[in-house]
C-alpha positions in Angstrom: -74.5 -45.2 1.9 -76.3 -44.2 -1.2 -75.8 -40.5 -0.8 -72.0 -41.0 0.0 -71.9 -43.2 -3.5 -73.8 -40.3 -5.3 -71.4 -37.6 -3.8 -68.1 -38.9 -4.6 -69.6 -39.4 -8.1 -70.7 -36.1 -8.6 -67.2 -34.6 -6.7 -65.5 -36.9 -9.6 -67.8 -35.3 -12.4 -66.7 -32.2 -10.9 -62.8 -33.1 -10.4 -62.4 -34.4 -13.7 -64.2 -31.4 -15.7 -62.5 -28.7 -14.5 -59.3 -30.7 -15.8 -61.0 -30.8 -19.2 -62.4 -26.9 -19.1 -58.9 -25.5 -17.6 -57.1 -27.6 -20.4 -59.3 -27.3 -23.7 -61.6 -24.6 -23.0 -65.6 -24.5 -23.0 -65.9 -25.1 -26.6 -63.3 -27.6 -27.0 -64.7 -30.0 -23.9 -67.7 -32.5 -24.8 -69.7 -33.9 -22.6 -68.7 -37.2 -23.7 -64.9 -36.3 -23.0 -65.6 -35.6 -19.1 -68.0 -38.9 -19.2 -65.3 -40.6 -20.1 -62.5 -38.9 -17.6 -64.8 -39.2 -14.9 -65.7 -43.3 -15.6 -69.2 -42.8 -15.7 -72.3 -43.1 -17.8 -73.7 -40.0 -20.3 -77.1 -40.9 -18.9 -75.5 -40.3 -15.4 -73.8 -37.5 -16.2 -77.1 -36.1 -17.8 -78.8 -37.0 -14.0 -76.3 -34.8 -12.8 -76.3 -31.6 -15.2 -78.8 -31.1 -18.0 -76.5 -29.6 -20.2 -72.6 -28.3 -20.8 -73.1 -24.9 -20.1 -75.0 -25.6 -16.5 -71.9 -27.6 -15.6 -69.5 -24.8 -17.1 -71.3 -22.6 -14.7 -71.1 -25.0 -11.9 -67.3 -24.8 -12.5 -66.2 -21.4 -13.4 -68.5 -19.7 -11.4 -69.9 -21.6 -8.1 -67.2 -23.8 -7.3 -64.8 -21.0 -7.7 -66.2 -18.8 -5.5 -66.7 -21.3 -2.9 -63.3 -22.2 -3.7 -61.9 -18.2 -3.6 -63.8 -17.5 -0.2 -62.5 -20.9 1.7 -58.6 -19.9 0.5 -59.1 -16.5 2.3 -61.1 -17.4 5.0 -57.6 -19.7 5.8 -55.5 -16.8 5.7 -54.4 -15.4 9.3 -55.8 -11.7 9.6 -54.7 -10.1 12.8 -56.1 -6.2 11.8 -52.4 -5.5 9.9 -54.1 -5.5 6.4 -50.7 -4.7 5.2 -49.3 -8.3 6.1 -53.1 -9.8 5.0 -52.7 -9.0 1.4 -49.2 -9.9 1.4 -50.0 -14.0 3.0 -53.1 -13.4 0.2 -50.9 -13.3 -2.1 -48.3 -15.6 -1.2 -51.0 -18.1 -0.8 -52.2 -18.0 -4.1 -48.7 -19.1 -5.4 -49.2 -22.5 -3.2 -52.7 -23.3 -5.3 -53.6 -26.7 -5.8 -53.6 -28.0 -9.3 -57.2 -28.1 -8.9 -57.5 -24.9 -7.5 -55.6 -23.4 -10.1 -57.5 -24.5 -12.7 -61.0 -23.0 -11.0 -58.5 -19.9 -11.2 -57.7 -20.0 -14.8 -61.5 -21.7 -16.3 -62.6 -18.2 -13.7 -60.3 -15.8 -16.0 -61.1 -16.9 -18.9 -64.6 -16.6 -18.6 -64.4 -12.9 -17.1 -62.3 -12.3 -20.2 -64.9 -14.2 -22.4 -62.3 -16.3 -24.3 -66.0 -19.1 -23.6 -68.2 -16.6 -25.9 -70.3 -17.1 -23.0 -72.1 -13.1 -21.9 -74.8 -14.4 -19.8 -71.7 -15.8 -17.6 -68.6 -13.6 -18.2 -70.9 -10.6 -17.3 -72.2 -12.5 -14.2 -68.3 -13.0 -13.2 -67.4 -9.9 -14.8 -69.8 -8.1 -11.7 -68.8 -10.5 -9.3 -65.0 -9.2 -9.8 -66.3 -6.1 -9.3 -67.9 -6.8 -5.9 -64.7 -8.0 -4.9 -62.8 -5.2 -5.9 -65.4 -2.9 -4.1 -65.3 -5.2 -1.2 -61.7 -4.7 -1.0 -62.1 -0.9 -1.6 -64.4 -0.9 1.9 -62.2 -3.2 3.9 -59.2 -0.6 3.4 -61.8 2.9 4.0 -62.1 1.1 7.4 -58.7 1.1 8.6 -57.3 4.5 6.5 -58.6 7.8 6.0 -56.6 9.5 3.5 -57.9 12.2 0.6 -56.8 9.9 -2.3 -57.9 6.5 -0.7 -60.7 5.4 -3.2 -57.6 5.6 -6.1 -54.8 3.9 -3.9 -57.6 1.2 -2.6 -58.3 0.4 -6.2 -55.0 0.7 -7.2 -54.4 -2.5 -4.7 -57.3 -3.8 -5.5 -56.1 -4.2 -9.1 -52.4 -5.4 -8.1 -54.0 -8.1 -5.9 -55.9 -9.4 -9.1 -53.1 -8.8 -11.5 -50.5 -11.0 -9.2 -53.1 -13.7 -8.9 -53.5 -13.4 -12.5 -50.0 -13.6 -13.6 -49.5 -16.7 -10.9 -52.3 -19.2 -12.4 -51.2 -18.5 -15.6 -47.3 -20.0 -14.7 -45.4 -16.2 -14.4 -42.9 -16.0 -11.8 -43.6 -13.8 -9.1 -41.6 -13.6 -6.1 -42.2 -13.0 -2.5 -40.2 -10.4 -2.2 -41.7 -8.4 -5.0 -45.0 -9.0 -3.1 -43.5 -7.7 -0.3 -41.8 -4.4 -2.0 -45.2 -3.5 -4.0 -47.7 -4.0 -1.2 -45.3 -1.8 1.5 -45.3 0.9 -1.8 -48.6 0.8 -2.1 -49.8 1.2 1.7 -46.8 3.8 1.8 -48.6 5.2 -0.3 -52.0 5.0 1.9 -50.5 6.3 4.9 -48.9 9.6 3.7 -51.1 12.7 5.4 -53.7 10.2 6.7 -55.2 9.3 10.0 -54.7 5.4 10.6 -57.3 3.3 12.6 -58.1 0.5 14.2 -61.7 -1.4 14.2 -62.2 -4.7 15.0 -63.4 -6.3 11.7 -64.3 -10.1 11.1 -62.0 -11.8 8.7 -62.7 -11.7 4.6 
């Protein structure tokens, strides 16, 4: 019973500062001010998170990607990577408020509006992974003699779309749909296609 109690707490703490972060920003947020939104003690908070910036972290970074990786893993992938980036996509336009604001505290701090380094380079190099982990994913289904540019250049698209999406820019499926098809258009010309059986991302 106790553990339940201090878990919903600490899900509130959580809940209620990633309203505060995605709304007024690192520097602007107080401990006090997510205290008080989450209807709990600054000693309990405190018992929680020694300081702001190990609670920023908690926010931007791990809850994030826990958050990035369970959206994708949720995603149907059937070995057509053309259709999985599109549903990728699409998904990201059906965010929950809270996940949209992991999305946007995320982006800021990879852009380091937080004038935190230690963190934006940490996300900075975990973007990269991703990019490179997308880069890998498409090498494995097309051979082609420009593949590393046009597996970046999706790479990018996929990041700029989600960007453009948290931040309340209309984007609309069919646009998806057009870019995606121009891009692996793109991939296929002169290239050998094929077919591995590869777990889900």
């Amino acid at each position: 019973m106790a553990k339940i109690i201090e878990d919903s707490i600490k899900n509130r703490i959580l809940g209620e500062s990633v309203k505060c972060f995605a709304e007024k920003g690192y520097r602007g947020t107080s401990m006090r001010d997510i205290a008080n939104q989450a209807e709990c003690s600054l000693p309990m908070l405190y018992y929680y998170y020694k300081n702001k910036k190990q609670l920023f972290e908690e926010v931007a970074f791990n809850e994030f990607v826990f958050t990035n990786d369970r959206l994708n893993k949720n995603i149907p992938f059937d070995d057509n990577l053309q259709n999985f980036y599109k549903s990728l996509l699409k998904s990201r336009k059906k965010l929950y408020p809270f996940e949209n604001s992991l999305y946007k505290i995320s982006l800021q701090t990879f852009f380091g509006f937080d004038d935190l380094p230690e963190l934006t380079q940490k996300m900075r190099e975990w973007y990269i992974n991703l990019e490179n982990h997308h880069i890998e994913l498409i090498k494995k289904y097309y051979r082609s003699k420009n593949i590393d540019l046009i597996a970046l250049l999706i790479s990018r698209y996929i990041n700029e779309v989600t960007t453009k999406i948290v931040f309340g820019i209309t984007i609309y499926d069919e646009e998806i749909e057009n870019e995606i098809d121009f891009l692996f258009k793109m991939l296929k010309r002169k290239n050998i296609k094929t077919e591995p059986r590869i777990k889900k991302v």
